[in-house]
C-alpha positions as a Python dict, from the first residue, in 0.01 Angstrom:
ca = {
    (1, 'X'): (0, 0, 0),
    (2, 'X'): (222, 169, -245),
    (3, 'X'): (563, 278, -156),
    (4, 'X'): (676, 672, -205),
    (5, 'X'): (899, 916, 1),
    (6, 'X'): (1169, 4208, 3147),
    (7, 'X'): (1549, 4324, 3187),
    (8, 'X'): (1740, 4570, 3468),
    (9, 'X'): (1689, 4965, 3451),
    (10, 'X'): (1380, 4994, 3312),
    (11, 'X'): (1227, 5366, 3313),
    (12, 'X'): (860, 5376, 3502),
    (13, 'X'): (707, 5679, 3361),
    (14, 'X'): (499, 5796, 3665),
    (15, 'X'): (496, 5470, 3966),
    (16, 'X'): (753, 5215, 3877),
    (17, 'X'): (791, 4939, 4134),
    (18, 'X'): (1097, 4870, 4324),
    (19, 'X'): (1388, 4643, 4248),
    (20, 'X'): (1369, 4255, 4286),
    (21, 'X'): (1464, 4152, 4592),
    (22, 'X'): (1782, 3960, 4622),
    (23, 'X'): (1783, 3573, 4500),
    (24, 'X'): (2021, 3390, 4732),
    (25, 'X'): (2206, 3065, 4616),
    (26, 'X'): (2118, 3149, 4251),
    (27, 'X'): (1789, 3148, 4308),
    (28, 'X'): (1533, 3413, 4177),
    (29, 'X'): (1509, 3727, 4337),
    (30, 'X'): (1152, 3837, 4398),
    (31, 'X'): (932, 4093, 4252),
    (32, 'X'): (940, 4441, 4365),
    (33, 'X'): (715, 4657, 4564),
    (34, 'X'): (476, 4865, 4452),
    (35, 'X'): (647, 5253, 4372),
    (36, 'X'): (527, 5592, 4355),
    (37, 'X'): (756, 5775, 4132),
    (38, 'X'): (959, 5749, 3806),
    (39, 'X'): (1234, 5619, 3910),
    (40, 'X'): (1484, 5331, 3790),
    (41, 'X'): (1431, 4967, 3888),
    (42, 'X'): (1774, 4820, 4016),
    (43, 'X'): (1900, 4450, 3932),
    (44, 'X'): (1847, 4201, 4285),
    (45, 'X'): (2223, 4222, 4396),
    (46, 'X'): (2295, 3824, 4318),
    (47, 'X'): (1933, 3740, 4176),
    (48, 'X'): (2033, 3895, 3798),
    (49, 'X'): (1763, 4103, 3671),
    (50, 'X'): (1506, 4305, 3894),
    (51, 'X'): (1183, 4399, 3885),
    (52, 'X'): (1020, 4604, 3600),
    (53, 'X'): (850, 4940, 3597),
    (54, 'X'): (536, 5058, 3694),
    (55, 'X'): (348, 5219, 3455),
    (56, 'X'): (75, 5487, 3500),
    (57, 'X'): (13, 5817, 3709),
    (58, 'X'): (-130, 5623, 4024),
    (59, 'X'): (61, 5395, 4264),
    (60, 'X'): (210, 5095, 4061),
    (61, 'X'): (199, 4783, 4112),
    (62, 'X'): (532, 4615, 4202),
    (63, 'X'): (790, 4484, 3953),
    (64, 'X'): (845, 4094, 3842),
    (65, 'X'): (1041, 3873, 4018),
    (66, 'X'): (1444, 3892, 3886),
    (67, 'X'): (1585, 3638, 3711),
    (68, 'X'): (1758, 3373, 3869),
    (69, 'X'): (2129, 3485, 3915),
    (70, 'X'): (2459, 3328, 4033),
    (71, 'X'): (2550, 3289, 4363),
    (72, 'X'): (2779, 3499, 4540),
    (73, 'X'): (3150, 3416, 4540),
    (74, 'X'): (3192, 3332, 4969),
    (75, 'X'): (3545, 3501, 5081),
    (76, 'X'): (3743, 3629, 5360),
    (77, 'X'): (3926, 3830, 5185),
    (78, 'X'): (4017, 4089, 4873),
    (79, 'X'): (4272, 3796, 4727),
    (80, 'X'): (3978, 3576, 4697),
    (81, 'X'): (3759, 3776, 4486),
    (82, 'X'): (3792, 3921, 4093),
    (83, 'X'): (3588, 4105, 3840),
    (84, 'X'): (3302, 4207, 3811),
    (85, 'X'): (3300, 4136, 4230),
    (86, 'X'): (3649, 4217, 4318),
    (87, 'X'): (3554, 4336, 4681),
    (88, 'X'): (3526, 4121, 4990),
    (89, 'X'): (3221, 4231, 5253),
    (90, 'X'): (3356, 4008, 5504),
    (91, 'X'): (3037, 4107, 5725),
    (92, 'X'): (2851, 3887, 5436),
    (93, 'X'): (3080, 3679, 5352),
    (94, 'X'): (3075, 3739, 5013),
    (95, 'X'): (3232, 3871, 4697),
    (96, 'X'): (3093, 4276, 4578),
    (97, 'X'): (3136, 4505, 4291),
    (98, 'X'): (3214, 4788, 4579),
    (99, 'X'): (3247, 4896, 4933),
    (100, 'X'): (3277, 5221, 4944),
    (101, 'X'): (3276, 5479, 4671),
    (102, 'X'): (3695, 5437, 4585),
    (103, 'X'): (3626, 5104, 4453),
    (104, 'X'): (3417, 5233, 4212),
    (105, 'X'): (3585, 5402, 3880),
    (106, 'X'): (3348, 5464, 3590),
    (107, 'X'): (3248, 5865, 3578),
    (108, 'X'): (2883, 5752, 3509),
    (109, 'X'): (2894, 5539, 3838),
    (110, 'X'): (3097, 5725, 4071),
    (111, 'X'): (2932, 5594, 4400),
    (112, 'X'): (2857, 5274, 4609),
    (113, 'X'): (2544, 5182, 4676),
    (114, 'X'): (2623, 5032, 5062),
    (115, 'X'): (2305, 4800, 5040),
    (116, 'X'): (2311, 4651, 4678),
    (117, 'X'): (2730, 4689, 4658),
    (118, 'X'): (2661, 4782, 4363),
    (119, 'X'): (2865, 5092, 4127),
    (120, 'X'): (2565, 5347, 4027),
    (121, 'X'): (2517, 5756, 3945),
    (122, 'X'): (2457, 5855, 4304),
    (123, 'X'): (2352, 5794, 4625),
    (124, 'X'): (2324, 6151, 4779),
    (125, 'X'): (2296, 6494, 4656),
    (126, 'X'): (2708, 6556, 4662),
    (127, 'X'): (2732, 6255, 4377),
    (128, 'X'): (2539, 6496, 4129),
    (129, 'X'): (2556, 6857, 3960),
    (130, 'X'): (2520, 7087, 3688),
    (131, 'X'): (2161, 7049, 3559),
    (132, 'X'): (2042, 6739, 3759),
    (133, 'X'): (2181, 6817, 4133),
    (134, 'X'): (1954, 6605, 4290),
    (135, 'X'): (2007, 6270, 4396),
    (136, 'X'): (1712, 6000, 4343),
    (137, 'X'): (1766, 5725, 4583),
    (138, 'X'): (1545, 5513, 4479),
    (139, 'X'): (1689, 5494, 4109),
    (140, 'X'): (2020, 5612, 4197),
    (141, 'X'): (2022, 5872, 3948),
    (142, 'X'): (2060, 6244, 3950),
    (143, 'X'): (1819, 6454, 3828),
    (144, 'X'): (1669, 6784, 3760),
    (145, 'X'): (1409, 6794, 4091),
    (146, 'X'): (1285, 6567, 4362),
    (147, 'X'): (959, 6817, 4438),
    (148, 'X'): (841, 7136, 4346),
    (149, 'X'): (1058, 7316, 4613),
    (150, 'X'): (1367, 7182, 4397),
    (151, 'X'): (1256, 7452, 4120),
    (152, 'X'): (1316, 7749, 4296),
    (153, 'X'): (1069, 7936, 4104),
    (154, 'X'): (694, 7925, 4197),
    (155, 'X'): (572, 7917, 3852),
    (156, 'X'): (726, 7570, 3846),
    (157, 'X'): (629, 7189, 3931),
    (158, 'X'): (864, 6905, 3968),
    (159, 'X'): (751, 6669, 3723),
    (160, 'X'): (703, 6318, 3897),
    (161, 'X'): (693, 6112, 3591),
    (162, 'X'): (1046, 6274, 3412),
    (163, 'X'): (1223, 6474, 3753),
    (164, 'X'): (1234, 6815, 3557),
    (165, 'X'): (1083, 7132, 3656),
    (166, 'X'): (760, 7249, 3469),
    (167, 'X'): (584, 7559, 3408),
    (168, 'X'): (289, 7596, 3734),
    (169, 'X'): (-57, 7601, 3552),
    (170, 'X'): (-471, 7571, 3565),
    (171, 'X'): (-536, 7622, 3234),
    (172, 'X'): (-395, 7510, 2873),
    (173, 'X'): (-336, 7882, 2788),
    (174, 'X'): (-71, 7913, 3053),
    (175, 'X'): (132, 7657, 2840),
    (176, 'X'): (327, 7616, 2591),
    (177, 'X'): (487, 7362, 2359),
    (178, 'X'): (640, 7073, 2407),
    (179, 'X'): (374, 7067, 2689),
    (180, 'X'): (92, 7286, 2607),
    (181, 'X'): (-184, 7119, 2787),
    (182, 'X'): (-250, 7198, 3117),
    (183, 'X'): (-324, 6922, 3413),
    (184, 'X'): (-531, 7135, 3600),
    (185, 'X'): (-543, 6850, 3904),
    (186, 'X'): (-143, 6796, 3914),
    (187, 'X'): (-111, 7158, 3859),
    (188, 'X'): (152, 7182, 3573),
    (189, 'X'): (156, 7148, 3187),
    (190, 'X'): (241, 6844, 3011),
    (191, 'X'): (249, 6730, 2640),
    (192, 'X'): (-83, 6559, 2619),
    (193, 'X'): (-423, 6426, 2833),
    (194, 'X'): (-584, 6271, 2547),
    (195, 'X'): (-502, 6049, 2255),
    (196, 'X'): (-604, 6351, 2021),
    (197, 'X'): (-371, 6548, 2182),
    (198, 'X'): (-70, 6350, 2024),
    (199, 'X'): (-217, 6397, 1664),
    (200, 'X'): (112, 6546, 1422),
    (201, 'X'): (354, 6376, 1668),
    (202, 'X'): (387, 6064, 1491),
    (203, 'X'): (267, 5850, 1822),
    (204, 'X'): (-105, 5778, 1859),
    (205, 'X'): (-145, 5765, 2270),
    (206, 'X'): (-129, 5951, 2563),
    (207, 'X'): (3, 5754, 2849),
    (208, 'X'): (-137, 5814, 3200),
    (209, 'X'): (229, 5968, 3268),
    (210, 'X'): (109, 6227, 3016),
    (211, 'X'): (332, 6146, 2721),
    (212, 'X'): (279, 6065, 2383),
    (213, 'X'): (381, 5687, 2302),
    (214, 'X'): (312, 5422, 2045),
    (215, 'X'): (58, 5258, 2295),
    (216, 'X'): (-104, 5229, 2607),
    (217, 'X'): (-284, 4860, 2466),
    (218, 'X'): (-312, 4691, 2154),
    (219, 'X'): (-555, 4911, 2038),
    (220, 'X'): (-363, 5160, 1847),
    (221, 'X'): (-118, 4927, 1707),
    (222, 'X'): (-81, 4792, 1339),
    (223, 'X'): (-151, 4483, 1172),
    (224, 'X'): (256, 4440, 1140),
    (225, 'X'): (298, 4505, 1507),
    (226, 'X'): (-16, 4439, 1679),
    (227, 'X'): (84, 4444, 2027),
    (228, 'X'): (177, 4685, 2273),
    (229, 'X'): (456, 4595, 2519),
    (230, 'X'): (385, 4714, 2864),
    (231, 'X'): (740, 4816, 2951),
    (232, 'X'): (815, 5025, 2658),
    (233, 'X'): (497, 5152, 2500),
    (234, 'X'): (588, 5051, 2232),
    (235, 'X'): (364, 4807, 1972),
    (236, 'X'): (588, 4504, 1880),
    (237, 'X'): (540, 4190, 1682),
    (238, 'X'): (470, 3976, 1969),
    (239, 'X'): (518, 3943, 2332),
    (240, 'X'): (485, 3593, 2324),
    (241, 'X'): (580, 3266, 2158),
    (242, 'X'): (190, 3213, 2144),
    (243, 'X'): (194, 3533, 1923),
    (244, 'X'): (355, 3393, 1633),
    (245, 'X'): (126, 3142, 1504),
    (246, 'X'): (133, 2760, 1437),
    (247, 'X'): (469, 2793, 1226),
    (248, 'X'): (667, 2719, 1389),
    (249, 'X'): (772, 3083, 1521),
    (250, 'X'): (928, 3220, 1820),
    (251, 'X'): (917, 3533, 2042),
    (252, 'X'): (1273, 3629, 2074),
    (253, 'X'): (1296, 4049, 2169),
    (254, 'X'): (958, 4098, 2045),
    (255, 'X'): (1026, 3955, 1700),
    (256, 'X'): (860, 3627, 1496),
    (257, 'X'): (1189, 3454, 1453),
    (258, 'X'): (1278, 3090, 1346),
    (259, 'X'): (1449, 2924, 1617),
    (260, 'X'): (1821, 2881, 1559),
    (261, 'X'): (1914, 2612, 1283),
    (262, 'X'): (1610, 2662, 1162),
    (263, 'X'): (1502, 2942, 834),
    (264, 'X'): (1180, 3092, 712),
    (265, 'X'): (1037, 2978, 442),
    (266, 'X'): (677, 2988, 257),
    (267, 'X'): (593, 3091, 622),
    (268, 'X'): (738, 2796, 791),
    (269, 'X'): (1073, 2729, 974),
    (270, 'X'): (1269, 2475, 833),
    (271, 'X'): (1610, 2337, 792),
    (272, 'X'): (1748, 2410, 523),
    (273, 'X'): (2001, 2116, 580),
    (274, 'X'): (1752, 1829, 560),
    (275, 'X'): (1437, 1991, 414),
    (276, 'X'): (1398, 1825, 52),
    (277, 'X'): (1175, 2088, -62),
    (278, 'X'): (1405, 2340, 85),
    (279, 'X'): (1764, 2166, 17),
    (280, 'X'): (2035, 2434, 83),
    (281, 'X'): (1808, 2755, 48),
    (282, 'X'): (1435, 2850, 26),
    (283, 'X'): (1237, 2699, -272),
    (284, 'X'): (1535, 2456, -399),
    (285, 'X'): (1421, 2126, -435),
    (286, 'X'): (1513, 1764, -452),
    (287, 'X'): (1347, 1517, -675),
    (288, 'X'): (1069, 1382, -439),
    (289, 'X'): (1117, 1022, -539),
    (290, 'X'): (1483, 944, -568),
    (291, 'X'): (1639, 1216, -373),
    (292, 'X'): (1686, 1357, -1),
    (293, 'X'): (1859, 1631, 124),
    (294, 'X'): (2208, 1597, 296),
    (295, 'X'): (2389, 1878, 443),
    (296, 'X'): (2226, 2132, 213),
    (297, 'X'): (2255, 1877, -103),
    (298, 'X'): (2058, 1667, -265),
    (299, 'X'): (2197, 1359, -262),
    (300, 'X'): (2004, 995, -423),
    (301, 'X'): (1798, 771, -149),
    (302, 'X'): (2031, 503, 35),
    (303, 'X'): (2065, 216, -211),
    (304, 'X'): (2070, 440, -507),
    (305, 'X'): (2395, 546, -674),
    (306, 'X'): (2441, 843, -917),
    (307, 'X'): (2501, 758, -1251),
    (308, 'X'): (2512, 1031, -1504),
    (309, 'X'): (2232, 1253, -1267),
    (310, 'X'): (1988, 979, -1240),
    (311, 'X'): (1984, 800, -887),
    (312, 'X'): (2028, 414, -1001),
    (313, 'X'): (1962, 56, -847),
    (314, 'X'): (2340, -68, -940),
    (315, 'X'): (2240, -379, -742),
    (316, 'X'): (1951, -423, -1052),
    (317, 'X'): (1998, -181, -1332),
    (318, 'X'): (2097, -412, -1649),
    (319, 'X'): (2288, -69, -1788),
    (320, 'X'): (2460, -3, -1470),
    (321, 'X'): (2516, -322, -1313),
    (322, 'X'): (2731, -317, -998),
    (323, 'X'): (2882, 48, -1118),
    (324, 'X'): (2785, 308, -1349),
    (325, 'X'): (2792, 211, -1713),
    (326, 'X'): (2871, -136, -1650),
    (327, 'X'): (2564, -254, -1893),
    (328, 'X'): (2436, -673, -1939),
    (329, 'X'): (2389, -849, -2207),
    (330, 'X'): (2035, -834, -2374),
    (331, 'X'): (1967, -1178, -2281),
    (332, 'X'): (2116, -1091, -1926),
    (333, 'X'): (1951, -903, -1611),
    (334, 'X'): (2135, -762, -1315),
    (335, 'X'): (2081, -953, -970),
    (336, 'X'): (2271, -832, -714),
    (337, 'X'): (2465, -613, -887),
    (338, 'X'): (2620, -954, -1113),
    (339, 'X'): (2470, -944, -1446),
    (340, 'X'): (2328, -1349, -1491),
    (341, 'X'): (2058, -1490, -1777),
    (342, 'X'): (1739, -1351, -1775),
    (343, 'X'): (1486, -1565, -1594),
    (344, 'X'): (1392, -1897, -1799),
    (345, 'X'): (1745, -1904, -1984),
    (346, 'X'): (2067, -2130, -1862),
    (347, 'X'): (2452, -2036, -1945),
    (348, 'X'): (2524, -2292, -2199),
    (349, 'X'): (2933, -2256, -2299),
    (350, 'X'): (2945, -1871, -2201),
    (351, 'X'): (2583, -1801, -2382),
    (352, 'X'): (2237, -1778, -2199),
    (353, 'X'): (2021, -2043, -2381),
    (354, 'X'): (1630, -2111, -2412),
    (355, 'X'): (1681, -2463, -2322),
    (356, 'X'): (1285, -2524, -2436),
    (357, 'X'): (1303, -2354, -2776),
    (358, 'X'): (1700, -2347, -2874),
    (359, 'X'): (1767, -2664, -3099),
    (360, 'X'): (2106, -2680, -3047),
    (361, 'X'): (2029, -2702, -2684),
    (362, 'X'): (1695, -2852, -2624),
    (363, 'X'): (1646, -2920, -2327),
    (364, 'X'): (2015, -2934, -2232),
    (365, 'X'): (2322, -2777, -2273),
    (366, 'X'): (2440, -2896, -2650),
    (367, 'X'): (2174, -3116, -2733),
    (368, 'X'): (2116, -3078, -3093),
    (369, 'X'): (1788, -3185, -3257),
    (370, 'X'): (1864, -3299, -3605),
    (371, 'X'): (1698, -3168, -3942),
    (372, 'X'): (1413, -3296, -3899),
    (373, 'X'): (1311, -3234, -3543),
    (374, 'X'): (1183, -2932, -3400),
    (375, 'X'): (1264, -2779, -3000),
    (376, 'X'): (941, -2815, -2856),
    (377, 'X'): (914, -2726, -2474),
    (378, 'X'): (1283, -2853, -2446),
    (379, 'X'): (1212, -3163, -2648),
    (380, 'X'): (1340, -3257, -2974),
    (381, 'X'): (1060, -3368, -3170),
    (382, 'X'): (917, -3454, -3501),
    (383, 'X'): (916, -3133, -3761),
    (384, 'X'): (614, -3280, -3900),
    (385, 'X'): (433, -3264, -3613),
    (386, 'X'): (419, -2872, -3618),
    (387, 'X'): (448, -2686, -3229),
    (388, 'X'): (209, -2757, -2971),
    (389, 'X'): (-82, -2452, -2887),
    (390, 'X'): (37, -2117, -2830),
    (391, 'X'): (348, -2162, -2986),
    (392, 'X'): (518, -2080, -3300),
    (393, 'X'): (784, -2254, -3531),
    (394, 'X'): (1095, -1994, -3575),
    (395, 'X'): (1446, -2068, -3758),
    (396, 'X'): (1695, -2052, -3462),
    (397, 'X'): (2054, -2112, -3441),
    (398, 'X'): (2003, -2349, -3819),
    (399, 'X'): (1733, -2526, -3658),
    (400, 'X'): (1411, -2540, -3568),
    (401, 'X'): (1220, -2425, -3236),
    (402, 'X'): (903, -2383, -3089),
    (403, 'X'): (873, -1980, -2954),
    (404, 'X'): (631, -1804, -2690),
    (405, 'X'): (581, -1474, -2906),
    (406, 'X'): (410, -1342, -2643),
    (407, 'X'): (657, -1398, -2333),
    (408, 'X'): (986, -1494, -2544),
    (409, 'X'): (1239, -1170, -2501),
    (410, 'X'): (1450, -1338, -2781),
    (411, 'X'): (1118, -1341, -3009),
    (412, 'X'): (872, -1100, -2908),
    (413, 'X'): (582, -1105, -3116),
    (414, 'X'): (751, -1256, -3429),
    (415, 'X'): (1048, -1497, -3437),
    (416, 'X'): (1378, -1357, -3427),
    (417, 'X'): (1245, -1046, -3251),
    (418, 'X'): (1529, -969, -2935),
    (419, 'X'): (1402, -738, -2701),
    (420, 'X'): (1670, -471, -2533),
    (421, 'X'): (1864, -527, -2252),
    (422, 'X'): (1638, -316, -2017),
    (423, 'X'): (1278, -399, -2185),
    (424, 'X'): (1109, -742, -2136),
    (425, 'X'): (848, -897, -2343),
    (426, 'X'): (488, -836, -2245),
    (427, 'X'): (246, -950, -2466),
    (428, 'X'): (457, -986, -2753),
    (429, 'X'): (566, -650, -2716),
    (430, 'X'): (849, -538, -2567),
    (431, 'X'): (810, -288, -2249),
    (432, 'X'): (1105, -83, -2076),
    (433, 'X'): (1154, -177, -1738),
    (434, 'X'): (1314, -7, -1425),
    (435, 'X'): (1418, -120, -1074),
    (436, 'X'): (1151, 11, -821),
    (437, 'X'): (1385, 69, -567),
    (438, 'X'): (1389, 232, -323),
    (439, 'X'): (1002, 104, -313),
    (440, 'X'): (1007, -228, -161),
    (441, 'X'): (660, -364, -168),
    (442, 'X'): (376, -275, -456),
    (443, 'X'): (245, -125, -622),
    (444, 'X'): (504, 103, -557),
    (445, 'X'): (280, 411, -756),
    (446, 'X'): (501, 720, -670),
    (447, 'X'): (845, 526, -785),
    (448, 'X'): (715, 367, -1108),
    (449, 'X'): (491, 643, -1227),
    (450, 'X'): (775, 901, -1197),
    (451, 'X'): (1010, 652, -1407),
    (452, 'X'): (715, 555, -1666),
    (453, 'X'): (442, 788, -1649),
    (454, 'X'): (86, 628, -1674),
    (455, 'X'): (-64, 314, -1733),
    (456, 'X'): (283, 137, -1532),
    (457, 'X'): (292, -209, -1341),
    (458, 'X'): (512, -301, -1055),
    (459, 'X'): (601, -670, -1083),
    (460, 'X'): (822, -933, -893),
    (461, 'X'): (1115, -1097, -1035),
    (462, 'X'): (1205, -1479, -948),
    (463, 'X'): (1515, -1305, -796),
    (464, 'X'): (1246, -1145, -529),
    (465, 'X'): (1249, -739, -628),
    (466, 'X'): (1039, -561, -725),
    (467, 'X'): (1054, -387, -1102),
    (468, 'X'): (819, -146, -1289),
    (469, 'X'): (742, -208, -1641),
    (470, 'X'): (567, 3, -1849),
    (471, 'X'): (279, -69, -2034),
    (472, 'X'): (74, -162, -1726),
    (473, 'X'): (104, -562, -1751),
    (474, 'X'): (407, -783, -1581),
    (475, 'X'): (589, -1055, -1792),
}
């Protein structure tokens, strides 16, 4: 095998359902029951967030279940409580935001709601003025009317869905923008009672409260935003993780996202930290053979060192032997990072020496045939006997010697032929070769194709790695 590389407050617009219940212990609180006006869902008083709206101009159905919460602080006492729950309701037991309407100091929350302990806009009539007098106590909020009676004029409703006081109708002509259509069964005008009827207001649905919106289902939403949240009305990206394809993708407030750590790119969420085709940024890449990406960089394979750019074997590079630019001698390979004689050569006095076909060292260090001998397969031997098959007489070192043209990297393909430090003789040509690392088993395609290109061999050395030589043939 070759070797490679639903949140508090929400607005119901006609039945909204009541607030979670409270979660003791931090535990959940539960959903809320079902509502019959627009009011304001509350959060569970230690269950974190309640219940969400109803939706729609019949009874609603109740709100979610809130969040799970923390548990209430227990205490005896004021000196054992602080903000946000700096009150003790020694009845309970436990730690409130209020008691009684002193405690609580923000203009826009001026009262204390005695069953949640919580700060909110009002709990009776007294709490509110101006334009909304009326208290809401089931949102704690003032508004504009509570019913009809609130209007003091006959030729007005109390809208249920917004709390404000309407013009009295039974037909559209006794209306008048913003709500010039008349619903003859509720008796007063509102903006809209079909989808046509929102045409010009830039939204493209009436919702059963009445009002123009983005959406009442996914039906008028865009291919951009195909969904329409419930809560809002509004069409969104997605509503849920499931939403966002196979990419990797999350939901997060109604947006395809990446999760964190993680960026989009060609579609996908990756990091950018480790992603070799995405090394530091979108699109830069590291070289898929010898590199990987490390902390945004590109950085050579384990066992490779950078020399110059180019991610190198210094364990068997003969030009960068043990360190960059520490090159071999051409009749020397690197093993180990220690540059030593090239397989079939011995050091004789500091020199690497074909002991078969040297003839001042045939077949030993210094053993020198005389005139009229000839190195022959590290025997001296008669010169008039000529070389045995295969081989060839060449003039070496003032003698005589019998040469493998074809394997011999001191005579490749004719006699005193040397073949460069980093090429070996194939054939009785000489061939470039490379260390295949970080392949360790051939044919190692990916790693000797990108060094060589095509037609490339992986081959063995006596030392046990692996090296690709070009030409397609090993030694």
């Amino acid at each position: 095998m070759g070797c490679g590389w639903g949140d508090a407050s929400t607005i119901g617009l006609l039945a909204p359902g009541a607030a979670g219940s409270t979660g003791q212990d931090a535990s959940a609180g539960s959903g809320g029951n079902s509502g019959d006006g627009a009011v304001e869902t509350e959060a569970g008083a230690w269950g974190g967030t309640g219940g969400s709206s109803g939706a729609g101009n019949s009874t609603a159905a109740g709100g979610t279940a809130g969040n799970s919460g923390s548990a209430p602080t227990p205490c005896s006492n004021d000196g054992e409580c602080a903000d946000p729950t700096a009150f003790c309701d020694v009845e309970e037991g436990a730690c409130v935001a209020c008691i009684v309407d002193a405690n609580c100091t923000m203009a826009s929350q001026p009262a204390c709601d005695l069953v949640k302990h919580m700060c909110v806009a009002c709990t009776v009539d007294a709490n509110c003025g101006g334009a909304t007098p009326y208290c809401d106590p089931s949102a704690n909020e003032c508004v504009a009317c509570l019913v009809s009676a609130n209007c003091g004029d006959p030729k007005l409703s109390c809208d249920p869905s917004t709390h404000k006081c309407t013009e009295s109708c039974s037909v559209n002509e006794e209306c008048a923008a913003p709500t010039p259509y008349c619903d003859a069964q509720a008796g007063f005008c509102v903006q809209c009672l079909a989808n046509a009827n929102c045409a010009g207001t830039g939204l493209q649905a009436c919702a059963p409260s009445h009002h123009c919106v983005e959406c009442v289902d996914n039906t008028t939403c865009a291919a951009n935003k195909p969904y329409c949240e419930p809560a809002s009305l509004k069409c969104v990206e997605c509503l849920a993780n499931a939403n966002c394809g196979s990419s990797g993708l999350v939901c997060e407030g109604f947006q395809c996202v990446c999760p964190a750590g993680k960026t989009l790119c060609s579609g996908s969420c990756v990091d950018t930290g480790l992603d070799p085709k995405n090394c530091g940024g979108c699109g830069l890449t590291c070289d898929a053979v010898f590199q990987t990406c490390v902390s945004s960089k590109c950085a050579c394979q384990p066992a490779l060192v950078n020399c110059g750019g180019l991610c190198t074997d210094t364990a068997n590079s003969p030009q960068n032997c043990g360190d960059c630019g520490n090159g071999c001698d051409a009749k020397q390979v690197c093993v180990g990072g220690l540059c030593a004689c090239r397989p079939g050569l011995v050091e004789c006095g500091g020199e690497c020496v074909d002991l078969a076909a040297n003839p001042s060292s045939c077949g030993a260090c210094a053993n020198d045939c005389g005139a009229d001998q000839v190195c022959d397969k590290g025997n001296c031997l008669p010169l008039s006997g000529g070389c045995g098959a295969g081989l060839t007489e060449c003039q070496i070192n003032n003698g005589t010697a019998c040469a493998d043209l074809a394997t011999d990297p001191l005579n490749c393909g004719d006699c005193g032929v040397a073949c460069a430090l980093d090429e070996v003789c194939v054939q009785g040509n000489c061939h470039k070769y490379e260390s295949a690392a970080p392949c360790t088993t051939c044919p190692c395609t990916i790693v000797c194709s990108a060094l060589f290109g095509d037609p490339v061999a992986c081959c063995p050395t006596p030392g046990g790695k692996l090296v690709c030589v070009e030409g397609g043939s090993c030694p």
